[in-house]
DRENPA-3360 file (N, C-alpha, C; in nm, 2 decimals, always signed):
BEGIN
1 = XXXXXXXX = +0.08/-0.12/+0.00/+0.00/+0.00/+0.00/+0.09/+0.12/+0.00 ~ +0.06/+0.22/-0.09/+0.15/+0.33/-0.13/+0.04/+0.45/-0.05 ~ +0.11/+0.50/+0.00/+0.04/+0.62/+0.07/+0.00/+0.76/-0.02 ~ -0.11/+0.85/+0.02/-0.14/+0.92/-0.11/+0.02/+1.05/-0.11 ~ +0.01/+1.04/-0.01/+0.19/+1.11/+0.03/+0.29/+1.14/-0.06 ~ +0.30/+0.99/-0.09/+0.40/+0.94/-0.18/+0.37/+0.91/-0.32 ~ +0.25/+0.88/-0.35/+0.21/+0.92/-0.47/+0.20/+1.04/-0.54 ~ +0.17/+1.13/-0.45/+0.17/+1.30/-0.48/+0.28/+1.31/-0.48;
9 = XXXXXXXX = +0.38/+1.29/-0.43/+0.55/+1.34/-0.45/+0.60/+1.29/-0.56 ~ +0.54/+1.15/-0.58/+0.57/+1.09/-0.73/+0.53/+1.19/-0.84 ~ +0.42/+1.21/-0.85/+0.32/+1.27/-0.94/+0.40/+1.43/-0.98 ~ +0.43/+1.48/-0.87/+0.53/+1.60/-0.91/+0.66/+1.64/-0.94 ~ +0.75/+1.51/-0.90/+0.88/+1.49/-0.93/+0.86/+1.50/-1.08 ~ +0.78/+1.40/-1.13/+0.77/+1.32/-1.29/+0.72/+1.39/-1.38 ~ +0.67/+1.53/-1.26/+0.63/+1.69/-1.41/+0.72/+1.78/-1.35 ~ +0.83/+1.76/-1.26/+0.92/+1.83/-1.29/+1.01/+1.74/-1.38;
17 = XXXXXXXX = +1.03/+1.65/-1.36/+1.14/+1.57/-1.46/+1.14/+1.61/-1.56 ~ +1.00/+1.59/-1.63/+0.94/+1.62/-1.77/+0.98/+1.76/-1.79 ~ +0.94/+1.84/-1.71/+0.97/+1.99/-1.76/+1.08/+2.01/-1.79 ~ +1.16/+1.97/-1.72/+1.33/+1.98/-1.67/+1.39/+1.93/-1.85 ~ +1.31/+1.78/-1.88/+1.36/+1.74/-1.96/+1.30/+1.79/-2.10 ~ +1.23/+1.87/-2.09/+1.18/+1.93/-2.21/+1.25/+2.08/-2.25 ~ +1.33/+2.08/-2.12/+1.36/+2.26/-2.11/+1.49/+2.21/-2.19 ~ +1.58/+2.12/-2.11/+1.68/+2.10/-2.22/+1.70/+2.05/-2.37;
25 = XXXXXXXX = +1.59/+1.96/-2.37/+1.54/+1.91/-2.52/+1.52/+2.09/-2.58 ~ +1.46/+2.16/-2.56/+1.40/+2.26/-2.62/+1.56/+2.39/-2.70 ~ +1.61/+2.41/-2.57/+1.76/+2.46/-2.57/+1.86/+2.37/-2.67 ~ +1.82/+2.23/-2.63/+1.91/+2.14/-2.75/+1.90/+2.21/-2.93 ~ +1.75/+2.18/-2.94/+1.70/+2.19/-3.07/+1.74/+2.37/-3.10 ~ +1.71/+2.42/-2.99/+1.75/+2.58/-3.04/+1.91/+2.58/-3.15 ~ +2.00/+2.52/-3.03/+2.12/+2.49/-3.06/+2.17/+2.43/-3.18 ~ +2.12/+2.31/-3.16/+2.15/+2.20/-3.29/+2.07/+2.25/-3.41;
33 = XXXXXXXX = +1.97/+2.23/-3.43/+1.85/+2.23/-3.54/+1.90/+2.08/-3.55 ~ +1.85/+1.99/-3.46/+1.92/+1.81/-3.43/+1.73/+1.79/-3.55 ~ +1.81/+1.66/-3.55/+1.68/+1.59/-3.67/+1.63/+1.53/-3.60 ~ +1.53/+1.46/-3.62/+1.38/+1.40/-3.54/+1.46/+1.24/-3.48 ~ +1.61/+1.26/-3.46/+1.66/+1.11/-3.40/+1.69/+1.14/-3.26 ~ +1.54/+1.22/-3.14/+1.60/+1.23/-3.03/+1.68/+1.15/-2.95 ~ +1.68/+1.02/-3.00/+1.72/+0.89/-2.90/+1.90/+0.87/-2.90 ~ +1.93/+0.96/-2.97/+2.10/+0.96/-2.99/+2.10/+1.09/-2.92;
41 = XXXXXXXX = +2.02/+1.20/-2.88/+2.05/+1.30/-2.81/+2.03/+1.30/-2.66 ~ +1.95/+1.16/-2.63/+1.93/+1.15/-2.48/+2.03/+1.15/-2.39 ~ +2.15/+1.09/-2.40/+2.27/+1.12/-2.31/+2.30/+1.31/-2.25 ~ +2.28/+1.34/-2.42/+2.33/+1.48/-2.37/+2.22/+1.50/-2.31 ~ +2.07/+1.56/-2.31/+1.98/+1.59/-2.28/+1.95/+1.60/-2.12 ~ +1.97/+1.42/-2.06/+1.95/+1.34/-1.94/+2.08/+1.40/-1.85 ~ +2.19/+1.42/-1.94/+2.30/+1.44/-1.84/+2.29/+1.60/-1.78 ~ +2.20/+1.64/-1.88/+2.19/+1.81/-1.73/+2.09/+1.79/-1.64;
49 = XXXXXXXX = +2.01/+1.70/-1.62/+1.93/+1.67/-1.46/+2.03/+1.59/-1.41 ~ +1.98/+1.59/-1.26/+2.03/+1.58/-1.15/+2.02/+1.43/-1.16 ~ +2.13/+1.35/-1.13/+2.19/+1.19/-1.16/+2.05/+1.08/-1.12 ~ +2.02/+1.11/-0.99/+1.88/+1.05/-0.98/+1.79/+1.02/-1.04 ~ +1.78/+1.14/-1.18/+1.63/+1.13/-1.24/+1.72/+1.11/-1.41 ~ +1.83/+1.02/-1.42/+1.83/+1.03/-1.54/+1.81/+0.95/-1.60 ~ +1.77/+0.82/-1.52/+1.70/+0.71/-1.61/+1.52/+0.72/-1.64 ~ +1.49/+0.84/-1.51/+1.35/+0.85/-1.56/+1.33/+0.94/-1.72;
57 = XXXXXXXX = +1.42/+1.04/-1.73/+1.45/+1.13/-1.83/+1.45/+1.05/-1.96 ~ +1.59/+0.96/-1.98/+1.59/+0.90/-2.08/+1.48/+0.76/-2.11 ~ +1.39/+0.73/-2.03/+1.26/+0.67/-2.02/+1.16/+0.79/-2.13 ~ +1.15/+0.87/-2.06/+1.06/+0.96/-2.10/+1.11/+1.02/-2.26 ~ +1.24/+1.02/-2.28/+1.29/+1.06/-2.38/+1.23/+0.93/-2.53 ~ +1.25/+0.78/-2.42/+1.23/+0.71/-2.50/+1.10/+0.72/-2.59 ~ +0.97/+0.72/-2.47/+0.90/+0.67/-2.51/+0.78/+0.89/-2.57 ~ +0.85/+0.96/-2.50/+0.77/+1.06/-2.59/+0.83/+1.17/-2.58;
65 = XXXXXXXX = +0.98/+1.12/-2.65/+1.07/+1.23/-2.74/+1.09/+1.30/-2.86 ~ +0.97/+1.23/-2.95/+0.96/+1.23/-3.11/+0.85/+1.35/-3.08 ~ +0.72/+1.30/-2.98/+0.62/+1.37/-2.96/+0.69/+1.57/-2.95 ~ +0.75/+1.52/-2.80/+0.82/+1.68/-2.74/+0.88/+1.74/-2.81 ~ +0.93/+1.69/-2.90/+1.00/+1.77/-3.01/+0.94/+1.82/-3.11 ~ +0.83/+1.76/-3.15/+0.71/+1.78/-3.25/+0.66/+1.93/-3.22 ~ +0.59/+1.86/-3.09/+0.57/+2.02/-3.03/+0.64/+2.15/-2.99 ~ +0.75/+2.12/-2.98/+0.86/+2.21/-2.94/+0.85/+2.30/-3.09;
73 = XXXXXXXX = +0.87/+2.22/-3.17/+0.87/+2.28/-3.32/+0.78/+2.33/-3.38 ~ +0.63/+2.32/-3.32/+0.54/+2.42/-3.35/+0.52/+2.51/-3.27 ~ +0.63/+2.51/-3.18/+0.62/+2.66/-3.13/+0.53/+2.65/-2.97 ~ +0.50/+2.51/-2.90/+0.41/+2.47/-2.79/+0.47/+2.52/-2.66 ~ +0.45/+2.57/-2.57/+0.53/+2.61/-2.52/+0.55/+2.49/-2.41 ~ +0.70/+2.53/-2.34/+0.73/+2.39/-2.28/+0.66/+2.33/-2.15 ~ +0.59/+2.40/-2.11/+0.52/+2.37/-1.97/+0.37/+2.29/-2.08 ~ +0.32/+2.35/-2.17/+0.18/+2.28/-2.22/+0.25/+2.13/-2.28;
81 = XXXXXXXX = +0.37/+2.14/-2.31/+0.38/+2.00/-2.38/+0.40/+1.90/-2.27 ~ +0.48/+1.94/-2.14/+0.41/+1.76/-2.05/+0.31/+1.76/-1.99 ~ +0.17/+1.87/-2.02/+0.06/+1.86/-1.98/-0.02/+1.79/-2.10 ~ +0.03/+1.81/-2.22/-0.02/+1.75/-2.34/+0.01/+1.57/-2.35 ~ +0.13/+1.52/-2.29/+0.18/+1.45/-2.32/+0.10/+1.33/-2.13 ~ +0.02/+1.46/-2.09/+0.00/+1.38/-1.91/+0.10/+1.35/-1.83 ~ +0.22/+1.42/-1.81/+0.35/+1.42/-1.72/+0.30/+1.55/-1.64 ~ +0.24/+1.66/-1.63/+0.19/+1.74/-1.59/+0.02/+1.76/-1.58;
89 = XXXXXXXX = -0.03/+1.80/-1.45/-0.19/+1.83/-1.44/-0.18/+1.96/-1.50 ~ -0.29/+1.95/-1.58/-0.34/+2.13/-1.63/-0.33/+2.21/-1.58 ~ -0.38/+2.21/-1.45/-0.44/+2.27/-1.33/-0.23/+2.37/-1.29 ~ -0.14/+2.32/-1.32/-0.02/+2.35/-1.26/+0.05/+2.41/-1.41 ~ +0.00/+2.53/-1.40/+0.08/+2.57/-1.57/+0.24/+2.70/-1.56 ~ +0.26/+2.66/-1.41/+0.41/+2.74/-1.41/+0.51/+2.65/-1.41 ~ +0.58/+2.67/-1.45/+0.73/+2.60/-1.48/+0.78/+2.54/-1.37 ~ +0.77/+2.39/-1.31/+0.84/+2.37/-1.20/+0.98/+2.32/-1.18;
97 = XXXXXXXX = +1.06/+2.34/-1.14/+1.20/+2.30/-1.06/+1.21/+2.21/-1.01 ~ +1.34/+2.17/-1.03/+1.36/+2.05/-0.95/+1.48/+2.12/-0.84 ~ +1.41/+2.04/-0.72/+1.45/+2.13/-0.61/+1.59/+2.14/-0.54 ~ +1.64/+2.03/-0.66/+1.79/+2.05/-0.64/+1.89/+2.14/-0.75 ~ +1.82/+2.22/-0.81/+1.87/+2.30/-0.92/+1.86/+2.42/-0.80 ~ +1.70/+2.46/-0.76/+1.75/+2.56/-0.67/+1.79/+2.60/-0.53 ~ +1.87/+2.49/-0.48/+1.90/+2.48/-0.34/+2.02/+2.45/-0.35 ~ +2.03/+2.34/-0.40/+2.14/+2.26/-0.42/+2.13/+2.07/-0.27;
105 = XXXXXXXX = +1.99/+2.12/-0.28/+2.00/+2.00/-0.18/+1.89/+1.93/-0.24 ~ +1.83/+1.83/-0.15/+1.77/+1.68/-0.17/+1.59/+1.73/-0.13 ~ +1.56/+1.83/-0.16/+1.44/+1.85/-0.11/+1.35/+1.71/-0.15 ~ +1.34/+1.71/-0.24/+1.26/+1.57/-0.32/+1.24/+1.46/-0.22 ~ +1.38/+1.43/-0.19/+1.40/+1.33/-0.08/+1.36/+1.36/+0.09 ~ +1.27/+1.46/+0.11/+1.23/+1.54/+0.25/+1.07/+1.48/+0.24 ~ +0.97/+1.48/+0.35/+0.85/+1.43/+0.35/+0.75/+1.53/+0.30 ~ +0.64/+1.51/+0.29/+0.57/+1.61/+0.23/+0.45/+1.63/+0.37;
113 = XXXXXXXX = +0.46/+1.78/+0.38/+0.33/+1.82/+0.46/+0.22/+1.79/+0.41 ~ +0.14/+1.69/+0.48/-0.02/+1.68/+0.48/-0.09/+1.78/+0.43 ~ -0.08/+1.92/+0.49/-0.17/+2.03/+0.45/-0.10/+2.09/+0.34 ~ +0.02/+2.06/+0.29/+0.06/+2.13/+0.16/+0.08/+2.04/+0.04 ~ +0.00/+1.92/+0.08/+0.03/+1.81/-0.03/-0.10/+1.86/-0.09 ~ -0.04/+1.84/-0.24/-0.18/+1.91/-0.38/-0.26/+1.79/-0.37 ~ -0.37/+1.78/-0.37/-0.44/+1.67/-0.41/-0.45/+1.63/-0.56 ~ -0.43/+1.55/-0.58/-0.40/+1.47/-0.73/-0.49/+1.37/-0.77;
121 = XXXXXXXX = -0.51/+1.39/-0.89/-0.57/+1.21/-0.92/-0.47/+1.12/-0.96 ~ -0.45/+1.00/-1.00/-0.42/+0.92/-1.06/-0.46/+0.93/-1.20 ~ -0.42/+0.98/-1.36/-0.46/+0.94/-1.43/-0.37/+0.82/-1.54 ~ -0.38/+0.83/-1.67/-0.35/+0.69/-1.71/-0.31/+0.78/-1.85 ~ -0.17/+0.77/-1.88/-0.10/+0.83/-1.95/-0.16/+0.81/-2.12 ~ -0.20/+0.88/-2.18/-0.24/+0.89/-2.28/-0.43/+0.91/-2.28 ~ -0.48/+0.94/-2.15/-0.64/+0.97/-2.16/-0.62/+1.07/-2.18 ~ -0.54/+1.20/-2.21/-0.52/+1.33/-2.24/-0.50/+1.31/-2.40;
129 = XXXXXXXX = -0.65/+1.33/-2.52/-0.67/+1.28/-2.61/-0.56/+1.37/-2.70 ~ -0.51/+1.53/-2.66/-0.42/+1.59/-2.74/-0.28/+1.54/-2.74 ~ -0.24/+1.43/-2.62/-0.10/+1.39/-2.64/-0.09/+1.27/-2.74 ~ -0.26/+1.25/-2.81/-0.21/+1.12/-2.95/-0.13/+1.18/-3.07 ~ -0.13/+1.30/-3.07/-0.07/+1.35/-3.16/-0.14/+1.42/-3.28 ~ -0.10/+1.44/-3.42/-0.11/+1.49/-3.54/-0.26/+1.43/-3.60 ~ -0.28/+1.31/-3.62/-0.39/+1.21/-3.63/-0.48/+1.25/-3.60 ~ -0.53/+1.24/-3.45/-0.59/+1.33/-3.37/-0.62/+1.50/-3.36;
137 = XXXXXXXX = -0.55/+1.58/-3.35/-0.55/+1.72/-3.36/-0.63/+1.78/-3.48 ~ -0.56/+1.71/-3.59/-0.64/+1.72/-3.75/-0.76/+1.72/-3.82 ~ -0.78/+1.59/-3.73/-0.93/+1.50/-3.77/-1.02/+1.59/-3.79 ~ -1.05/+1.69/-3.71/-1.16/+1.79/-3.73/-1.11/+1.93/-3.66 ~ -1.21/+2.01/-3.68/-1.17/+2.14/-3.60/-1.19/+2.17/-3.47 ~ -1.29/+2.07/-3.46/-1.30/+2.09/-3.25/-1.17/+2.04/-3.18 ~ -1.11/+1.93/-3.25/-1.01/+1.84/-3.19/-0.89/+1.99/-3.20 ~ -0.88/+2.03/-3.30/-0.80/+2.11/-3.33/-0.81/+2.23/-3.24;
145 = XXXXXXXX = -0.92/+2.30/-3.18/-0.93/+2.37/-3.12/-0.87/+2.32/-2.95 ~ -0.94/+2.18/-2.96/-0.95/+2.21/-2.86/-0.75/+2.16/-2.79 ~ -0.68/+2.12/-2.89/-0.54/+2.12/-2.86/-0.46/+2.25/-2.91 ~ -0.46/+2.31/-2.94/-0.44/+2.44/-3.01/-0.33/+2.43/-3.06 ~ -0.43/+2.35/-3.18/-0.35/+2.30/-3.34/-0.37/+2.33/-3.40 ~ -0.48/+2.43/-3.44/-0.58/+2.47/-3.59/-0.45/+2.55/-3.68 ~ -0.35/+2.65/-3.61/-0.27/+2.66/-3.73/-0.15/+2.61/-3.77 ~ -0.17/+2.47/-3.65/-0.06/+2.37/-3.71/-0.06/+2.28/-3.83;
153 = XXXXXXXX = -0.25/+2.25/-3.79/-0.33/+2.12/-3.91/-0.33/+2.18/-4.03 ~ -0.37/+2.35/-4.03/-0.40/+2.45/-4.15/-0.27/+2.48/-4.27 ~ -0.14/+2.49/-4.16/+0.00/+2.51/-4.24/+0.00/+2.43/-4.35 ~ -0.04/+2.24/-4.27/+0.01/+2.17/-4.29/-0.04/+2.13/-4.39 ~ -0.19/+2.18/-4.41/-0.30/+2.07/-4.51/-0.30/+1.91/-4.45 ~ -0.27/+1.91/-4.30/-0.32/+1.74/-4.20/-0.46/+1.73/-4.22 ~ -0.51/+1.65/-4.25/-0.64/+1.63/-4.18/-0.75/+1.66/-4.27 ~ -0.86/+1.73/-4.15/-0.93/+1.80/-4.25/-0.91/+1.88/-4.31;
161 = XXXXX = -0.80/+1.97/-4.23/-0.76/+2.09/-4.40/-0.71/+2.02/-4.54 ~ -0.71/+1.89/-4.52/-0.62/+1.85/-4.67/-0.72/+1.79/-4.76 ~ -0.87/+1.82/-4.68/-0.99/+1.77/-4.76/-1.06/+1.87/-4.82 ~ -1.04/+1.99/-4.71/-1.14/+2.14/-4.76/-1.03/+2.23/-4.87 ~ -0.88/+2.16/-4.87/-0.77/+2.23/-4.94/-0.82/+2.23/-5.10;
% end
């Protein structure tokens, strides 16, 4: 039995990871103009967080680094893409830190106050229907609205623009 304690501490390390690891993915691509092979850039990426969270990073790199970069390149800004992707609640749309960037200590590893612990749900990574991607966003214009794609699908002629084109 996992206490809600420690599931809420989980729950926000893994949208700061994400952030963390999107912030340098994002600086990467500024840098590089690197091609859509993030999985050769995970070392660099993972090695500016904090040694703890680097296998969660290059996890997250694995499995939705094609995504983050997708979005990165239309311009998404980096806090909406691990809310898009469900590494982040909606509800939390400032940039968070990992608390050893600005301390220099192990906060993460400290207990969480009862009355300052956020209440969270549990959700299930991919019921956030805008982190399916392009497919999805395109399909029609509500979808499009409602991930704020309409002048990404429109550039592109995706979707339904490439039926009304």
């Amino acid at each position: 039995f996992v206490s809600y304690r420690s599931f809420a501490l989980v729950e926000i390390v893994e949208c700061a990871v994400c952030q963390a690891t999107v912030k340098e993915l994002d600086e990467l691509l500024v840098s590089d103009q690197m091609l859509d092979h993030i999985t050769e850039y995970a070392d660099r990426i993972c090695d500016a967080l904090p040694a703890k969270h680097y296998t969660q990073c290059d996890q997250m790199l694995g499995i939705y680094g094609v995504s983050m970069l997708q979005q990165l390149r239309r311009s998404i800004g980096r806090e909406q893409v691990c809310v898009n992707i469900d590494m982040c609640s909606a509800m939390s749309t400032t940039l968070l830190s990992l608390p050893e960037y600005a301390s220099g200590e192990h906060a993460i590893d400290e207990p969480v106050e009862e009355e300052h612990a956020e209440k969270k749900f549990a959700t299930v990574v991919g019921m956030n229907e805008c982190s399916w991607g392009p497919s999805f966003w395109c399909k029609n214009e509500a979808n499009a609205q409602q991930c704020k794609s309409t002048t990404y699908c429109k550039e592109r002629k995706l979707g339904f623009w490439r039926e009304t084109a």
